[in-house]
C-alpha positions as CSV (number, residue, x, y, z in Angstrom):
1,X,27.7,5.7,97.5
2,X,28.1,3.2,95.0
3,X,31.1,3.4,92.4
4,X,28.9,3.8,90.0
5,X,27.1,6.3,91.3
6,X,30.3,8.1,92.2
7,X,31.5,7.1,88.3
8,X,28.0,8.9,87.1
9,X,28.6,12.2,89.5
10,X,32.5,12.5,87.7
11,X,31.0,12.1,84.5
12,X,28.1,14.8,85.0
13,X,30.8,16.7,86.7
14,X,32.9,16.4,83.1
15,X,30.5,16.9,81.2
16,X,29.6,20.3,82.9
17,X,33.0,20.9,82.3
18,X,32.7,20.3,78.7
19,X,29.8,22.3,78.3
20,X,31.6,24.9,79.7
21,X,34.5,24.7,78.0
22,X,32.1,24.8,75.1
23,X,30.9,27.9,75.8
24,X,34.5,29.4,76.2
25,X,35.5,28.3,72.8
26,X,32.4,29.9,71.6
27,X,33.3,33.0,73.2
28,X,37.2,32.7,71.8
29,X,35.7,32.3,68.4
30,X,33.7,35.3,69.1
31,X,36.8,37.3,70.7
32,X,39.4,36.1,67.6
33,X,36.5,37.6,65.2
34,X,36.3,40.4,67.1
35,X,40.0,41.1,66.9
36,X,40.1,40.2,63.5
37,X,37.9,42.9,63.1
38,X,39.9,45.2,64.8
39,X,43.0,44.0,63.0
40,X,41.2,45.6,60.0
41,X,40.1,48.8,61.5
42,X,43.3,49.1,62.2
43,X,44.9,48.4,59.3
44,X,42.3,50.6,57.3
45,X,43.5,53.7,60.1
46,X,46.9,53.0,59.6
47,X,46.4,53.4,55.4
48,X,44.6,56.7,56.7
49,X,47.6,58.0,58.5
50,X,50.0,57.1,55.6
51,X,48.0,58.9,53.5
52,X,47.6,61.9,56.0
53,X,51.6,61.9,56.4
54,X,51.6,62.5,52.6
55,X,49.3,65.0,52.8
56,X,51.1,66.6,55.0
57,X,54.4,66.2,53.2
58,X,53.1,67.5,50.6
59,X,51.4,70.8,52.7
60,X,55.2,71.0,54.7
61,X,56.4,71.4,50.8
62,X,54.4,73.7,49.4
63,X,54.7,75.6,52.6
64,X,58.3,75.7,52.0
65,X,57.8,76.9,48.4
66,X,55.4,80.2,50.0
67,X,58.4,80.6,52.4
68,X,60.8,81.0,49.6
69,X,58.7,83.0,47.8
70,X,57.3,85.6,50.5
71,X,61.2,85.9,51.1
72,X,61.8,86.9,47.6
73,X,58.5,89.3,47.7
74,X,60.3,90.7,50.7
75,X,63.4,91.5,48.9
76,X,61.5,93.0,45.8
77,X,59.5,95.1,48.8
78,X,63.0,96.4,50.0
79,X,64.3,97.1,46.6
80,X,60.8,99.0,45.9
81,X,61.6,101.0,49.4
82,X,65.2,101.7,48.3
83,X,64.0,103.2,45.1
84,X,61.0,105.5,46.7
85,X,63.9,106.7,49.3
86,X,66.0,107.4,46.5
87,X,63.1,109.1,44.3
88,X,62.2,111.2,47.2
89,X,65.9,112.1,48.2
90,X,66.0,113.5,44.3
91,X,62.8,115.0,44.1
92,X,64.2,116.9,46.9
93,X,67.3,118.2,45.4
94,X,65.7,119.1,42.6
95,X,62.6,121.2,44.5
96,X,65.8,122.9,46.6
97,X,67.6,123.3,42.9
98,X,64.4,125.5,41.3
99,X,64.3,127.4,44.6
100,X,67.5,128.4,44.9
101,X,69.1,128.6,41.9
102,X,65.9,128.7,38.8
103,X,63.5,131.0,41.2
104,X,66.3,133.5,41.6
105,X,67.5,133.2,37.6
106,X,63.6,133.7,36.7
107,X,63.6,136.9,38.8
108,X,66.7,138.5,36.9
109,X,65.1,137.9,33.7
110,X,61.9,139.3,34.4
111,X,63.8,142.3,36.4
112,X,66.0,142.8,33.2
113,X,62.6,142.6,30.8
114,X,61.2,145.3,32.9
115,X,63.7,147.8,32.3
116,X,63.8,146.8,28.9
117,X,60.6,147.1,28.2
118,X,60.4,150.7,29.5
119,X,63.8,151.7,27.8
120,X,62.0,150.5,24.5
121,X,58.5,152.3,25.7
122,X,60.9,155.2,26.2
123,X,62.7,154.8,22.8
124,X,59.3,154.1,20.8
125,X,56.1,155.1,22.0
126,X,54.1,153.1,19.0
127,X,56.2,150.1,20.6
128,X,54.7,150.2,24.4
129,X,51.1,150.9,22.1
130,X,51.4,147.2,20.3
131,X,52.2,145.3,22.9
132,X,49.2,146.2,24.6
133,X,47.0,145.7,21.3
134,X,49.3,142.1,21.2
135,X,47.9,141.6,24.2
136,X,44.1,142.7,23.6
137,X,44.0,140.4,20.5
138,X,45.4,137.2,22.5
139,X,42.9,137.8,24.9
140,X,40.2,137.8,22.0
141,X,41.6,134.9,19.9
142,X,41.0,133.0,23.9
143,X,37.5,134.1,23.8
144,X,36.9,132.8,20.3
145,X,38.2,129.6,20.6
146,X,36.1,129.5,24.4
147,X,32.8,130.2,22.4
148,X,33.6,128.2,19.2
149,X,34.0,125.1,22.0
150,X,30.6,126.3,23.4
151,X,29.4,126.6,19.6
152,X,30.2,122.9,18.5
153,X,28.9,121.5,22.4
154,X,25.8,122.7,21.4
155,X,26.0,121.6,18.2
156,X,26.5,118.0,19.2
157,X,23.6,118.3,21.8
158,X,21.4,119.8,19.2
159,X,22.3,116.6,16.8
C-alpha cells in the first residue's frame, strides 16, 4: 500500500467520522429542542402548582373561617341546651306547684261552694230554683249562637 492510498483510506476514514459526527450534532439539536420543550412544560406545570398552592391557601382559609364558625354554632347549640334544661327544670316546678299546692286550694273552694250553696238552697228555696233556670238559659244562649254560626255558614254557601 501506497502512501497515498493509505492517505485516501484516513481520509474516507475522517470523513466517515465527520458524517457521523454530523449526524450526532443533528441529533443534539434535536435533544436541546427537545428539552427546550420540556423546560416549558415544565415551567407551564410549575405556574400550575403555584396557582394550585393558592388555591389551596385560600381553601386551608376559608376552612379555617368554617372552623371558627361551627365552633361558635356549637356554643350557641350549648347555650340553646342550657336554656331547654332550664325551661324543662321550671316547667317542672311549676306542674309540681298546681299539684300540690293550686289542685288542693281548687278543692277547698269548690268543697266550701258546696256547702254554701245548700246553706243558701236551705235559706231560700227561689234561690236553688234560679240557679238552675241560670243555668237552663246559658245552655240556650250556647245553642243560639251554635245555630246562628250554622245560619250565616249557610248563608255564605248559599251566596
Amino acid at each position: 500500500m501506497t502512501e497515498n492510498d493509505k492517505l485516501d483510506l484516513i481520509l474516507t476514514e475522517i470523513n466517515g467520522i465527520k458524517a457521523e459526527i454530523g449526524g450526532m450534532k443533528t441529533e443534539i439539536g434535536g435533544m436541546k429542542a427537545e428539552i427546550g420543550g420540556m423546560k416549558t412544560e415544565i415551567g407551564g406545570m410549575k405556574a400550575e402548582i403555584g396557582g394550585m398552592k393558592t388555591e389551596i391557601g385560600g381553601m386551608k382559609a376559608e376552612i379555617g373561617g368554617m372552623k371558627t364558625e361551627i365552633g361558635g354554632i356549637k356554643a350557641e347549640i350549648g347555650g340553646i341546651k342550657e336554656d331547654i334544661q332550664q325551661v324543662k327544670q321550671r316547667t317542672a316546678e311549676i306542674g309540681m306547684h298546681i299539684e300540690n299546692h293550686t289542685d288542693k286550694n281548687i278543692l277547698l273552694i269548690a268543697e266550701n261552694f258546696i256547702e254554701l250553696t245548700n246553706k243558701l238552697n236551705q235559706a231560700i228555696p227561689a234561690a236553688d230554683k234560679n240557679l238552675a233556670y241560670q243555668v237552663k238559659v246559658d245552655y240556650v244562649f250556647e245553642k243560639v249562637k251554635v245555630l246562628e254560626k250554622d245560619m250565616a255558614e249557610l248563608k255564605s254557601r248559599t251566596a
